[in-house]
PDB file of N, CA, C, O and CB in Angstrom:
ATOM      1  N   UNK A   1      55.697  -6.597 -11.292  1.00  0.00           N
ATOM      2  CA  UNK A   1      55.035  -7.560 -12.157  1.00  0.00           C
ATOM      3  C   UNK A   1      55.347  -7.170 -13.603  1.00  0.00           C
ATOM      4  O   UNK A   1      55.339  -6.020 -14.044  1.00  0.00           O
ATOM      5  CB  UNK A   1      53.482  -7.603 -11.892  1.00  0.00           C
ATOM      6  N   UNK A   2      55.628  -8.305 -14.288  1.00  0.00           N
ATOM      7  CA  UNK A   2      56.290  -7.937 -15.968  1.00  0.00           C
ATOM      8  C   UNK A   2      54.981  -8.040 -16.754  1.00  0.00           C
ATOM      9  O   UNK A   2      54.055  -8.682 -16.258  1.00  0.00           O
ATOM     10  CB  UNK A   2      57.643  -9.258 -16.738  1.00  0.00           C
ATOM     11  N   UNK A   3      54.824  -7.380 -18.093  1.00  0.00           N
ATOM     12  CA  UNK A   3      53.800  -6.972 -18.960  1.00  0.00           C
ATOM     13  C   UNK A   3      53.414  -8.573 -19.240  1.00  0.00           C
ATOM     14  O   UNK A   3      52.482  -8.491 -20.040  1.00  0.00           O
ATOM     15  CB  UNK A   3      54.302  -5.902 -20.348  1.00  0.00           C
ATOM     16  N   UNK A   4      53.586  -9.548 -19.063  1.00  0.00           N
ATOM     17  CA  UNK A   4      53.317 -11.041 -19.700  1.00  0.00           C
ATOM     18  C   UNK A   4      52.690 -11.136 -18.149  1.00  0.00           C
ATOM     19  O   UNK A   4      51.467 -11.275 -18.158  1.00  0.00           O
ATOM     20  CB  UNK A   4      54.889 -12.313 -20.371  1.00  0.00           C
ATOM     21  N   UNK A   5      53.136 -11.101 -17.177  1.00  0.00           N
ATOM     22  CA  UNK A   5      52.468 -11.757 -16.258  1.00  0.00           C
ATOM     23  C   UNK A   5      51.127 -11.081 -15.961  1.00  0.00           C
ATOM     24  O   UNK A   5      50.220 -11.808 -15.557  1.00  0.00           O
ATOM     25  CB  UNK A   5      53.290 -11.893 -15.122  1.00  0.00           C
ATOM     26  N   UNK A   6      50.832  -9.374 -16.161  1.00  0.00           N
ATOM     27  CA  UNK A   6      49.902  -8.775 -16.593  1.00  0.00           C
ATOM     28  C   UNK A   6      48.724  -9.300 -17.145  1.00  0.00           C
ATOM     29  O   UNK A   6      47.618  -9.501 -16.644  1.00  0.00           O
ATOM     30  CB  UNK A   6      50.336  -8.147 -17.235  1.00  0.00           C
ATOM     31  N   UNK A   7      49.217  -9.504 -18.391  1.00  0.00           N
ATOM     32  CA  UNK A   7      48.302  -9.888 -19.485  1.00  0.00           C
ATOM     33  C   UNK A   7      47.965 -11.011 -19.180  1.00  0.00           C
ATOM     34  O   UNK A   7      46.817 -11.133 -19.606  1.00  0.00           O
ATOM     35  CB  UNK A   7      48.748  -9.877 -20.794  1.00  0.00           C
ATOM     36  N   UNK A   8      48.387 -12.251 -18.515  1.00  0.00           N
ATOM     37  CA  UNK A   8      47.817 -13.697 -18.051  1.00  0.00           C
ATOM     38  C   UNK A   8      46.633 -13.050 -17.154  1.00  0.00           C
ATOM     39  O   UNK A   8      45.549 -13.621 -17.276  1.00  0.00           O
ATOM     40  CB  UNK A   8      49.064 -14.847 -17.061  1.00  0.00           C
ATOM     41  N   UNK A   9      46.666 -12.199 -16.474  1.00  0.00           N
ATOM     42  CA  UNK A   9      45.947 -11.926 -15.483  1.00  0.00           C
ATOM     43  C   UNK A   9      44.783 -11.382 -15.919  1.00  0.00           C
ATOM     44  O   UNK A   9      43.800 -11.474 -15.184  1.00  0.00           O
ATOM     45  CB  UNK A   9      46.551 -11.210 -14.642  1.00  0.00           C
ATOM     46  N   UNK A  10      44.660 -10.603 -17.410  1.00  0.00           N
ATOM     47  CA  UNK A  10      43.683  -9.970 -18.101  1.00  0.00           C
ATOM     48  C   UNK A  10      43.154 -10.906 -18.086  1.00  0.00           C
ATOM     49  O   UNK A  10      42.204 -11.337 -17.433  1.00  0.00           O
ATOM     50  CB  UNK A  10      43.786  -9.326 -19.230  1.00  0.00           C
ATOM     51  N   UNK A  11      44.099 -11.488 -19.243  1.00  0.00           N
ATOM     52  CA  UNK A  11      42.995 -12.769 -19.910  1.00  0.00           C
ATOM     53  C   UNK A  11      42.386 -13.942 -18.875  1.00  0.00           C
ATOM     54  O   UNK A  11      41.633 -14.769 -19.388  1.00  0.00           O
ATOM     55  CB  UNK A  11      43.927 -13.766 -21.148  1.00  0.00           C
ATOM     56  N   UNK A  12      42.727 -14.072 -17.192  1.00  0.00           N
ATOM     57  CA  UNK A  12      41.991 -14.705 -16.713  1.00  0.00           C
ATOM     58  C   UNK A  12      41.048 -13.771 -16.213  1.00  0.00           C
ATOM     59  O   UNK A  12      40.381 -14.461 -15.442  1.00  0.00           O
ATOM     60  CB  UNK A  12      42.529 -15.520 -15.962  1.00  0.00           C
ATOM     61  N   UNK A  13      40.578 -12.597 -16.184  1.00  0.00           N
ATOM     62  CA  UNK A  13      39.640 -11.748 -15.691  1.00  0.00           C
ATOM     63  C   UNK A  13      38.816 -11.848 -16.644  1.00  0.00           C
ATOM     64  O   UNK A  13      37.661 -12.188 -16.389  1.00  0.00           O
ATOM     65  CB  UNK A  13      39.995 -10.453 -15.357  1.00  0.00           C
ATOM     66  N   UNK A  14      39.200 -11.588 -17.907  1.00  0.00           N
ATOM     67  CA  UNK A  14      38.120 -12.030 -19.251  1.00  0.00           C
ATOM     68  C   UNK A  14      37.763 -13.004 -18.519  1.00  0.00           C
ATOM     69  O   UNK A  14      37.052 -12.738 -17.550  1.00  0.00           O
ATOM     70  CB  UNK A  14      38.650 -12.494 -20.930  1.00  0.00           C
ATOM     71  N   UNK A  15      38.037 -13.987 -18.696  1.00  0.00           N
ATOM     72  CA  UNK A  15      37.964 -15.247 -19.157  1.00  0.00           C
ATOM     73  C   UNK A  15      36.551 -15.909 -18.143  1.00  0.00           C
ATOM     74  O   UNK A  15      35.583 -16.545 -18.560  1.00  0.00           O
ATOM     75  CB  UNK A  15      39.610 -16.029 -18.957  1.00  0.00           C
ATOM     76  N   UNK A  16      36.872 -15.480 -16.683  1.00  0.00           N
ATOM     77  CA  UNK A  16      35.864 -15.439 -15.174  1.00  0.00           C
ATOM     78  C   UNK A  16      34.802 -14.360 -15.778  1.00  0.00           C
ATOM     79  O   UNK A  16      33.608 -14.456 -15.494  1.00  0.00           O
ATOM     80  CB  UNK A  16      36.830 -14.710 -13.383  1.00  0.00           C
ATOM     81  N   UNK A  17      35.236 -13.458 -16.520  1.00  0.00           N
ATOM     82  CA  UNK A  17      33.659 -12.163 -16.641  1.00  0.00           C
ATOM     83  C   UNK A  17      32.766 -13.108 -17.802  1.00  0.00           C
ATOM     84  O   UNK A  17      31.577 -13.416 -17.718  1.00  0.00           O
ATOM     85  CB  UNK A  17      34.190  -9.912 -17.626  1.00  0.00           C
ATOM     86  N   UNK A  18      33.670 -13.438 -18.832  1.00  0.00           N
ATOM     87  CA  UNK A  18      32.535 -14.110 -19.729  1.00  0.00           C
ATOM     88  C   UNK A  18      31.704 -15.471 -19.179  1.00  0.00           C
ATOM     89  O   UNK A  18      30.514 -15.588 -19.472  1.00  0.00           O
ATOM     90  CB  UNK A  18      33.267 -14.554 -21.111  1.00  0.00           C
ATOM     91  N   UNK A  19      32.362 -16.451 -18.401  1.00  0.00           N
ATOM     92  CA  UNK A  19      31.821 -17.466 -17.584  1.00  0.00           C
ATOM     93  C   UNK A  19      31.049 -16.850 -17.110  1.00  0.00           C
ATOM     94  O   UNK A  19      30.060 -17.348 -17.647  1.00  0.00           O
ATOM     95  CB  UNK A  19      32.503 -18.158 -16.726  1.00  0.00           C
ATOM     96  N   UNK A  20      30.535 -15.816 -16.241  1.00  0.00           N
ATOM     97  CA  UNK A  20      29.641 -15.241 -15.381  1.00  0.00           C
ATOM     98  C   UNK A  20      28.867 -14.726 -16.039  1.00  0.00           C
ATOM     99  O   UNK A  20      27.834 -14.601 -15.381  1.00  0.00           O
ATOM    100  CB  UNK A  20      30.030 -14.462 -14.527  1.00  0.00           C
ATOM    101  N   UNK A  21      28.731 -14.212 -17.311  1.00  0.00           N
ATOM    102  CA  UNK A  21      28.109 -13.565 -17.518  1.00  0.00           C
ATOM    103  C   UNK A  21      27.055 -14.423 -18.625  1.00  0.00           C
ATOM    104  O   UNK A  21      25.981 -13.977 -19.029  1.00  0.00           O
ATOM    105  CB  UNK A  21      28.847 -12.461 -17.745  1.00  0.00           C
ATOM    106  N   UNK A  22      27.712 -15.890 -19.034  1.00  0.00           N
ATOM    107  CA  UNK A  22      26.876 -17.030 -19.377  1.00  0.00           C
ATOM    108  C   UNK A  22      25.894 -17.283 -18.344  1.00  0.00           C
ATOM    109  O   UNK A  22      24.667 -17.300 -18.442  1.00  0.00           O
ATOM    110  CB  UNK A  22      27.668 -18.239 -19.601  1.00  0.00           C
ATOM    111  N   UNK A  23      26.691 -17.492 -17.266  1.00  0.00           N
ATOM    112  CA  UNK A  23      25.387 -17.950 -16.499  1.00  0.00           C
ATOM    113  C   UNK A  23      24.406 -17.074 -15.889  1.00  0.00           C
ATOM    114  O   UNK A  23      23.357 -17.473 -15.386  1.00  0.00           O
ATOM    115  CB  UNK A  23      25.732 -18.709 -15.465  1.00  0.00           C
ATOM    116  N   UNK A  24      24.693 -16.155 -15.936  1.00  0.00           N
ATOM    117  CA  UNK A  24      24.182 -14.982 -16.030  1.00  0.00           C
ATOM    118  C   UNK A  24      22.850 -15.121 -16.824  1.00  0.00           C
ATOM    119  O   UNK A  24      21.732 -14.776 -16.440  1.00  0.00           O
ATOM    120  CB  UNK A  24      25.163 -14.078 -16.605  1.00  0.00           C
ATOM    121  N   UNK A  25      23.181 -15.674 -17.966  1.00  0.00           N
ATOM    122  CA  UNK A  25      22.506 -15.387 -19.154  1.00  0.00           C
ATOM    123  C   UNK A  25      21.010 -17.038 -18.818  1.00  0.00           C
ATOM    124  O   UNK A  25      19.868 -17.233 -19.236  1.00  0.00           O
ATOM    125  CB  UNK A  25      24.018 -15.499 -20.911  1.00  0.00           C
ATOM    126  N   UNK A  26      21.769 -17.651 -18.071  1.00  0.00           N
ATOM    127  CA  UNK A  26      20.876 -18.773 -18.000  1.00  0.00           C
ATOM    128  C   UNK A  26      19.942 -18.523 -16.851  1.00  0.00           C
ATOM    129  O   UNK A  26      18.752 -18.831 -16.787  1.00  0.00           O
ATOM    130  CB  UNK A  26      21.635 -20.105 -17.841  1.00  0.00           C
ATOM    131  N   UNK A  27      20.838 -17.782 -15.764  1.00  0.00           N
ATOM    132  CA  UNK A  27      19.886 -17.247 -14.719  1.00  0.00           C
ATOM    133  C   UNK A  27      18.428 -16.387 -15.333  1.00  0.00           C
ATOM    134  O   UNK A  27      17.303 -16.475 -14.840  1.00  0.00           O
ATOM    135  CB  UNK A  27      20.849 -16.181 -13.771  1.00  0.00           C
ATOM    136  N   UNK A  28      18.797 -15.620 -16.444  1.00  0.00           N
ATOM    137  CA  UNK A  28      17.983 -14.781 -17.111  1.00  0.00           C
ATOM    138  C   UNK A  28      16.796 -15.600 -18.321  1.00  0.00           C
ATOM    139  O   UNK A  28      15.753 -15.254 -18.876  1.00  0.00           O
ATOM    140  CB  UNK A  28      19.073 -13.749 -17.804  1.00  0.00           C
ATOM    141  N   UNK A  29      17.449 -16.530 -18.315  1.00  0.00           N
ATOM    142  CA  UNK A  29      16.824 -17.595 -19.623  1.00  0.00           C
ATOM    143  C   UNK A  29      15.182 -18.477 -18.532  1.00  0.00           C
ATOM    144  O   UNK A  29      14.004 -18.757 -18.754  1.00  0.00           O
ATOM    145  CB  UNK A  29      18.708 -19.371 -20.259  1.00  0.00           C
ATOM    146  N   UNK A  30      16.316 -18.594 -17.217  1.00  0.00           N
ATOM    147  CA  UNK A  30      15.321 -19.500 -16.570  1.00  0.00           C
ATOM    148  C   UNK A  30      14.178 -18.880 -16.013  1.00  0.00           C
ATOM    149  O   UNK A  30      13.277 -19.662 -15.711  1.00  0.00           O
ATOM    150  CB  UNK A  30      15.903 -20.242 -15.541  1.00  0.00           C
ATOM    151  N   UNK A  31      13.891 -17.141 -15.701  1.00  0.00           N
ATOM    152  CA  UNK A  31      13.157 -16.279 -15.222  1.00  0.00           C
ATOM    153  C   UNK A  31      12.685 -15.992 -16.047  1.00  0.00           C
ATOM    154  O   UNK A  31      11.487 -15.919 -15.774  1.00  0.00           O
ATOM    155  CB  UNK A  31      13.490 -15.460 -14.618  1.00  0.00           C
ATOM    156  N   UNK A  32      12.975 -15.579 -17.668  1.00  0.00           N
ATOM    157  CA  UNK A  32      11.914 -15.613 -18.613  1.00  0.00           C
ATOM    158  C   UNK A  32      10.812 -16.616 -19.020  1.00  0.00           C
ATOM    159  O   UNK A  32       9.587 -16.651 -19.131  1.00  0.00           O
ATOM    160  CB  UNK A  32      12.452 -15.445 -19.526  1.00  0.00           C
ATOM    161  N   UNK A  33      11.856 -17.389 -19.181  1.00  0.00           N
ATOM    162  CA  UNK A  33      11.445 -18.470 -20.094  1.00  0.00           C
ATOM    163  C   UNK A  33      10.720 -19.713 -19.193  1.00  0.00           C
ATOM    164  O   UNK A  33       9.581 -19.881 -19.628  1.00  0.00           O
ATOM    165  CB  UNK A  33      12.833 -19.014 -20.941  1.00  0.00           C
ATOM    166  N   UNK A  34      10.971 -20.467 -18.277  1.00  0.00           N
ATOM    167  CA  UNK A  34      10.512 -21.866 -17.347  1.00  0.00           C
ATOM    168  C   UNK A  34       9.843 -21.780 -16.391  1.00  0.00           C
ATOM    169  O   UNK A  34       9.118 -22.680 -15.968  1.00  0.00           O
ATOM    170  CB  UNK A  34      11.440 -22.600 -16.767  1.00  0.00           C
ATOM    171  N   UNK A  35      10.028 -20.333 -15.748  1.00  0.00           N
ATOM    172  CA  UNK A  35       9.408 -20.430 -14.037  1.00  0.00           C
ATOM    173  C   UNK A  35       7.949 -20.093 -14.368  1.00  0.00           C
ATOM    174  O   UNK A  35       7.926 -19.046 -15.015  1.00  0.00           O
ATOM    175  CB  UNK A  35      10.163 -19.091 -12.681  1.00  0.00           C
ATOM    176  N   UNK A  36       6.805 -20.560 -14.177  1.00  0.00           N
ATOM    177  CA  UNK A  36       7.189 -21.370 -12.386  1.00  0.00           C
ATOM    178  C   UNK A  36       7.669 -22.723 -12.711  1.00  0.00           C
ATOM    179  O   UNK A  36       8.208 -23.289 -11.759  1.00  0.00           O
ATOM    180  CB  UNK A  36       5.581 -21.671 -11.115  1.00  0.00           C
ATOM    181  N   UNK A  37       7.615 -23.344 -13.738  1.00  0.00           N
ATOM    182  CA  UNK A  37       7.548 -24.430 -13.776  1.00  0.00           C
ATOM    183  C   UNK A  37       8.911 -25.257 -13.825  1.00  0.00           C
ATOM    184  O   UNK A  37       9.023 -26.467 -13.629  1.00  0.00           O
ATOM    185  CB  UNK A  37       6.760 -24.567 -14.667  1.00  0.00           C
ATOM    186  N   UNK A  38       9.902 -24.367 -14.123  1.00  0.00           N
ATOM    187  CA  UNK A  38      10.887 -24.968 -13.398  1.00  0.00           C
ATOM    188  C   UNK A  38      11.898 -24.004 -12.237  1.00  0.00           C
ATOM    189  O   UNK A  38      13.045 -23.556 -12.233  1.00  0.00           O
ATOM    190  CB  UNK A  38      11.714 -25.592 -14.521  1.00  0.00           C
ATOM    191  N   UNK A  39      11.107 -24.004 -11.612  1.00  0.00           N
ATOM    192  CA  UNK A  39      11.553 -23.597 -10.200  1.00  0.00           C
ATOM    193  C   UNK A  39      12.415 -24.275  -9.392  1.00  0.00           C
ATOM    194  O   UNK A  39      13.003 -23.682  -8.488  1.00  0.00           O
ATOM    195  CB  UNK A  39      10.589 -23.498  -9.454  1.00  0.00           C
ATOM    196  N   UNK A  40      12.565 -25.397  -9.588  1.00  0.00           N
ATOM    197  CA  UNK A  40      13.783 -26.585  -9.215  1.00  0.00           C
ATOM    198  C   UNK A  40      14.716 -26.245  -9.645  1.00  0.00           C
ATOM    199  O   UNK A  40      15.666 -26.626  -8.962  1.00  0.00           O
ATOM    200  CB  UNK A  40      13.747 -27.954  -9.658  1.00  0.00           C
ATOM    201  N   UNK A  41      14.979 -25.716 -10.432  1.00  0.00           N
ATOM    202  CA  UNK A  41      16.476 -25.291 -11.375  1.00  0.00           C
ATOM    203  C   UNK A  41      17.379 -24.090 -10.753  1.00  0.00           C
ATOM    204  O   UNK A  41      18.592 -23.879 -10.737  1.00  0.00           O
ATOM    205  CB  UNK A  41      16.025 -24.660 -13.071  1.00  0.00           C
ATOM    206  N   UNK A  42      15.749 -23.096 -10.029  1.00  0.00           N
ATOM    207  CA  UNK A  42      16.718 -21.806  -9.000  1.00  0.00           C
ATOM    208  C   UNK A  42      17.598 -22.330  -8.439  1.00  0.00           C
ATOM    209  O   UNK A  42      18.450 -22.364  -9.327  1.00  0.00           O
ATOM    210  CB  UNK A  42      16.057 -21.001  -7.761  1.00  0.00           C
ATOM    211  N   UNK A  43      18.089 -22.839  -7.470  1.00  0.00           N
ATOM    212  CA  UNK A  43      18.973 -23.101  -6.310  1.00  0.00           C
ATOM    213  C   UNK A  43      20.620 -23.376  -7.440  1.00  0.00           C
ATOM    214  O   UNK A  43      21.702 -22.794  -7.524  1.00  0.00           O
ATOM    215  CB  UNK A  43      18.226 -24.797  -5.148  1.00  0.00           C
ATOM    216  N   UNK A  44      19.874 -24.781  -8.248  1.00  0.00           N
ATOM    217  CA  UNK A  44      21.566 -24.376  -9.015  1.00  0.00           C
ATOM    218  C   UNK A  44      22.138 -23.818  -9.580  1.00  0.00           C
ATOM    219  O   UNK A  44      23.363 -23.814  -9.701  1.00  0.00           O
ATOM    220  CB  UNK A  44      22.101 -24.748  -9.561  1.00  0.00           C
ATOM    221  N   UNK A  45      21.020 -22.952 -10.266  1.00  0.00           N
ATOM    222  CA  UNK A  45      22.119 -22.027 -11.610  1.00  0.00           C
ATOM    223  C   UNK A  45      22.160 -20.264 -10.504  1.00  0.00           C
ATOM    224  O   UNK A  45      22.631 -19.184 -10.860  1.00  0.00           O
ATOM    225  CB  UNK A  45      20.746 -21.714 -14.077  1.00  0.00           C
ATOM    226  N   UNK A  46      21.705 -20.503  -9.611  1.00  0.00           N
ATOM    227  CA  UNK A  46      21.792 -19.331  -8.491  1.00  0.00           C
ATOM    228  C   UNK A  46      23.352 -19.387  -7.748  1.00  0.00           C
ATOM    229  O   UNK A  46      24.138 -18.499  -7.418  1.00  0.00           O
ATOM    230  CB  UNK A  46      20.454 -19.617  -7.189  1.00  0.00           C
ATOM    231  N   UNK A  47      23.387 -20.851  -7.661  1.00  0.00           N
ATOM    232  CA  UNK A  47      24.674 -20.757  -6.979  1.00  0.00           C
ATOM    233  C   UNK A  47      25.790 -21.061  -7.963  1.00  0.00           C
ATOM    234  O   UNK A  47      26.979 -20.897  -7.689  1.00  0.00           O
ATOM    235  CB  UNK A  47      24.734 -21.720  -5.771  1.00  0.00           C
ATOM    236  N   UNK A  48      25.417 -21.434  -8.916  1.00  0.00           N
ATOM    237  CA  UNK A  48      26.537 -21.674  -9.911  1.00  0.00           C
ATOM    238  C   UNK A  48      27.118 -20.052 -10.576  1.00  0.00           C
ATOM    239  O   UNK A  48      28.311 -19.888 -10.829  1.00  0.00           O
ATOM    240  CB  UNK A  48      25.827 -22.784 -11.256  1.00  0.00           C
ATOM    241  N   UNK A  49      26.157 -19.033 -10.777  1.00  0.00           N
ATOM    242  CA  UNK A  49      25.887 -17.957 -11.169  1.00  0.00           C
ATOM    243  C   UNK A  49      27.283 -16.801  -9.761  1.00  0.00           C
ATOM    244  O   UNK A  49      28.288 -16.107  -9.914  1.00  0.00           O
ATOM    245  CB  UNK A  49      23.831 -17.873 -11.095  1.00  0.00           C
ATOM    246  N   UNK A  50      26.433 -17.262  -8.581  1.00  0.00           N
ATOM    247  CA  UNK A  50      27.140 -16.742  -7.697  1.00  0.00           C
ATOM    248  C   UNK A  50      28.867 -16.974  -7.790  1.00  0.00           C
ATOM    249  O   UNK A  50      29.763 -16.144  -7.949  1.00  0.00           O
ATOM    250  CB  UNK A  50      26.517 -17.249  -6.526  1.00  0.00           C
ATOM    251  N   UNK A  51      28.923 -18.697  -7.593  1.00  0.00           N
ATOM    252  CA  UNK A  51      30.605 -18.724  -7.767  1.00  0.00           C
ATOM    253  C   UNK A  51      30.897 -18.069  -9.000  1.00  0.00           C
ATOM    254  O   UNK A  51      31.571 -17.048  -8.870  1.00  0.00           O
ATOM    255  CB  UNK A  51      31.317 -20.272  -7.845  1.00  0.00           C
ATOM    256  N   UNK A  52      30.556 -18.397 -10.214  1.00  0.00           N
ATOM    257  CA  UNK A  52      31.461 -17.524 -11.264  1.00  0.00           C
ATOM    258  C   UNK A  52      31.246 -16.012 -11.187  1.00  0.00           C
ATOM    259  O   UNK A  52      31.997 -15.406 -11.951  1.00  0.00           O
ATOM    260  CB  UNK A  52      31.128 -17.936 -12.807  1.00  0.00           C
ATOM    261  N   UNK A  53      30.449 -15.265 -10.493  1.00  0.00           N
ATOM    262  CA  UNK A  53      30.720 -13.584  -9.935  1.00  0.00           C
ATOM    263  C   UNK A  53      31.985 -13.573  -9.318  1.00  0.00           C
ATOM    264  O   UNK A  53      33.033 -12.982  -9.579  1.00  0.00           O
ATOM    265  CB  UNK A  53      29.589 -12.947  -8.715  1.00  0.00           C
ATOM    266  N   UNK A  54      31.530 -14.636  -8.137  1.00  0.00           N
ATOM    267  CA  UNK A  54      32.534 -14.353  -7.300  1.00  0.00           C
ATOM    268  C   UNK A  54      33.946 -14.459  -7.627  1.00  0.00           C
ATOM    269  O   UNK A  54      34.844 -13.793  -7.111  1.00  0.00           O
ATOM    270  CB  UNK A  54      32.344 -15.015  -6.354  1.00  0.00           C
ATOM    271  N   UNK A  55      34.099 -15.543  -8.723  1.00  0.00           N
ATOM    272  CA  UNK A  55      35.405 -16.023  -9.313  1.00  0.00           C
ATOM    273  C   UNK A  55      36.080 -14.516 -10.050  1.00  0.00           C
ATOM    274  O   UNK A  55      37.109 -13.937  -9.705  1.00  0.00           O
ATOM    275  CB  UNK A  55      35.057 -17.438 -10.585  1.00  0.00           C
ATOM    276  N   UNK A  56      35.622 -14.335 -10.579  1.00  0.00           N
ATOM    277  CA  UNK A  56      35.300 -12.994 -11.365  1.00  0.00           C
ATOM    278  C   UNK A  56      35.980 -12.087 -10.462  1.00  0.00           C
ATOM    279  O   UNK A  56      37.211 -12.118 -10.458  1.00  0.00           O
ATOM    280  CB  UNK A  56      33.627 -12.580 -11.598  1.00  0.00           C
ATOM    281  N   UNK A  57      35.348 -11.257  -9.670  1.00  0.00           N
ATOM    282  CA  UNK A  57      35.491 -10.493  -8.662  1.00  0.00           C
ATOM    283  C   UNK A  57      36.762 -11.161  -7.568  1.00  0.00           C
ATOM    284  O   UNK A  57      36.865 -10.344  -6.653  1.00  0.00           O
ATOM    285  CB  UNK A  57      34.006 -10.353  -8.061  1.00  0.00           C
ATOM    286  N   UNK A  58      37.320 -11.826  -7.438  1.00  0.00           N
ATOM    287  CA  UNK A  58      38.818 -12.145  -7.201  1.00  0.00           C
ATOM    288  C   UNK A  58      39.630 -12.047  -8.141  1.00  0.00           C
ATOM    289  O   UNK A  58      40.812 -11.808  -7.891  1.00  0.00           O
ATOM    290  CB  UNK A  58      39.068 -13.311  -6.795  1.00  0.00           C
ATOM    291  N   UNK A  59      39.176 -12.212  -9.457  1.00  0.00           N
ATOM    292  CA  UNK A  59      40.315 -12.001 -10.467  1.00  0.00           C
ATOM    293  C   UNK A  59      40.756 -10.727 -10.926  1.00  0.00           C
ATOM    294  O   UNK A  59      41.851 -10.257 -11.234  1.00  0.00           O
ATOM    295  CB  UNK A  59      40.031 -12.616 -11.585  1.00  0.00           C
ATOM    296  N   UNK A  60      39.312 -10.207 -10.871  1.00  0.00           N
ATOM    297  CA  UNK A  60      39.567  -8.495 -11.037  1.00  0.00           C
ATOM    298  C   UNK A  60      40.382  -7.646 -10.209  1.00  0.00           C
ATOM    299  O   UNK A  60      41.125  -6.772 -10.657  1.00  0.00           O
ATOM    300  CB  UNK A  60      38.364  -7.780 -10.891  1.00  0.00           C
ATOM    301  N   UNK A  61      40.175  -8.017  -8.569  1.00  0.00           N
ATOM    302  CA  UNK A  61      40.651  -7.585  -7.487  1.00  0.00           C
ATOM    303  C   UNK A  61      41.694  -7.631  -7.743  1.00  0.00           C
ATOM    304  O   UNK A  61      42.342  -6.595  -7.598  1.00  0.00           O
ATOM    305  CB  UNK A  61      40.393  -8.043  -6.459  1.00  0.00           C
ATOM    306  N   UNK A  62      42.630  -9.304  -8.439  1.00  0.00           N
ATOM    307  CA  UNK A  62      44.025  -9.258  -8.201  1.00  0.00           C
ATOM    308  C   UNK A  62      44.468  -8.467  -9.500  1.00  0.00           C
ATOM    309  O   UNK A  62      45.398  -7.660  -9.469  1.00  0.00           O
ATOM    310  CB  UNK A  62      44.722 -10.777  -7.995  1.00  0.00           C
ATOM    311  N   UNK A  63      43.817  -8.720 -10.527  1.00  0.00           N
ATOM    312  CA  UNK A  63      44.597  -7.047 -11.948  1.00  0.00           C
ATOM    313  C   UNK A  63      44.421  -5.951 -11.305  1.00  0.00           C
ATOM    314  O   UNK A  63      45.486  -5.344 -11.193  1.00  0.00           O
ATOM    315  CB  UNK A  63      43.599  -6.543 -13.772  1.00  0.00           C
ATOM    316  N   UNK A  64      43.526  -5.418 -10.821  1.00  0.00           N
ATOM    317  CA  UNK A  64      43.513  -4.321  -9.759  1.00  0.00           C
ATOM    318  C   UNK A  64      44.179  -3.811  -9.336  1.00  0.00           C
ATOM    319  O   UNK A  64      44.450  -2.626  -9.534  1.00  0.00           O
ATOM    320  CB  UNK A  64      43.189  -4.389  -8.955  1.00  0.00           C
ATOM    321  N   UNK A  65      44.891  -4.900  -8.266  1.00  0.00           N
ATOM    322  CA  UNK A  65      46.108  -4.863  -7.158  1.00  0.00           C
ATOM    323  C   UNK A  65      47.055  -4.751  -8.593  1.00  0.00           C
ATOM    324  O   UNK A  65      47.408  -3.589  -8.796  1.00  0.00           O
ATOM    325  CB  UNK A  65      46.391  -6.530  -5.812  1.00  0.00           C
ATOM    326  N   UNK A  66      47.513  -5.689  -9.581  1.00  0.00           N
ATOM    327  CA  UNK A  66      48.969  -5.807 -10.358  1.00  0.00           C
ATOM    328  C   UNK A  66      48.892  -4.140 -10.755  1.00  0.00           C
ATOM    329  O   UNK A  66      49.730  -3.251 -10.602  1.00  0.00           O
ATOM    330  CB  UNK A  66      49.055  -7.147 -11.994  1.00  0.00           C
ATOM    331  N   UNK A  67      47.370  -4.113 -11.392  1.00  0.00           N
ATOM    332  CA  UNK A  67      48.434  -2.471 -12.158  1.00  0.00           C
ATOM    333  C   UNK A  67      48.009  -1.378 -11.243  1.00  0.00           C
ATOM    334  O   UNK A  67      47.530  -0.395 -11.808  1.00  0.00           O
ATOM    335  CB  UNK A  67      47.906  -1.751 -14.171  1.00  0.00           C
ATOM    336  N   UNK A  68      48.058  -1.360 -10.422  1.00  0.00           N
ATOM    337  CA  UNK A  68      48.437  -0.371  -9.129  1.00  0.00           C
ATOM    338  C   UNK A  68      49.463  -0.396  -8.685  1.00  0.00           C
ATOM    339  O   UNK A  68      49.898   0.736  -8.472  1.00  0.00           O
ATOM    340  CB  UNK A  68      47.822  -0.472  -8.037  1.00  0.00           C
ATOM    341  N   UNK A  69      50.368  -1.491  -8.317  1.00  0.00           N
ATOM    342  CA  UNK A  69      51.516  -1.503  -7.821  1.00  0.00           C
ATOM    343  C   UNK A  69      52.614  -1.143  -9.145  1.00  0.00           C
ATOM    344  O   UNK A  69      53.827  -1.088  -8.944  1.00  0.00           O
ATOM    345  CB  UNK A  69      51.670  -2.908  -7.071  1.00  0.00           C
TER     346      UNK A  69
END
């Protein structure tokens, strides 16, 4: 793997950690700040929260894998 194709790969690992870590931030906004009263809101920003980890955590895996090999 060449140093450019590398660095695409950073910057999509950034790119999935800061997304996650927004919603992150809303997961945290909605437990301070709304519940109980908006308790309707858990289910989506729970799973929205989840895919961008998870997005995250595949992207990392694959820079992982590049600068190991």
């Amino acid at each position: 793997m060449n140093e450019e194709e590398l660095k695409a790969l950073q910057k999509d690992m950034r790119k999935k950690k800061r997304i996650a870590s927004e919603w992150a931030s809303q997961l945290h906004d909605l437990v301070e700040d709304r519940l109980p009263a908006g308790y309707q809101e858990i289910p989506a920003i729970a799973q929205a929260t989840f895919d961008a980890c998870k997005a995250w955590e595949e992207a990392n895996n694959k820079l992982v894998e590049a600068e190991g090999s």
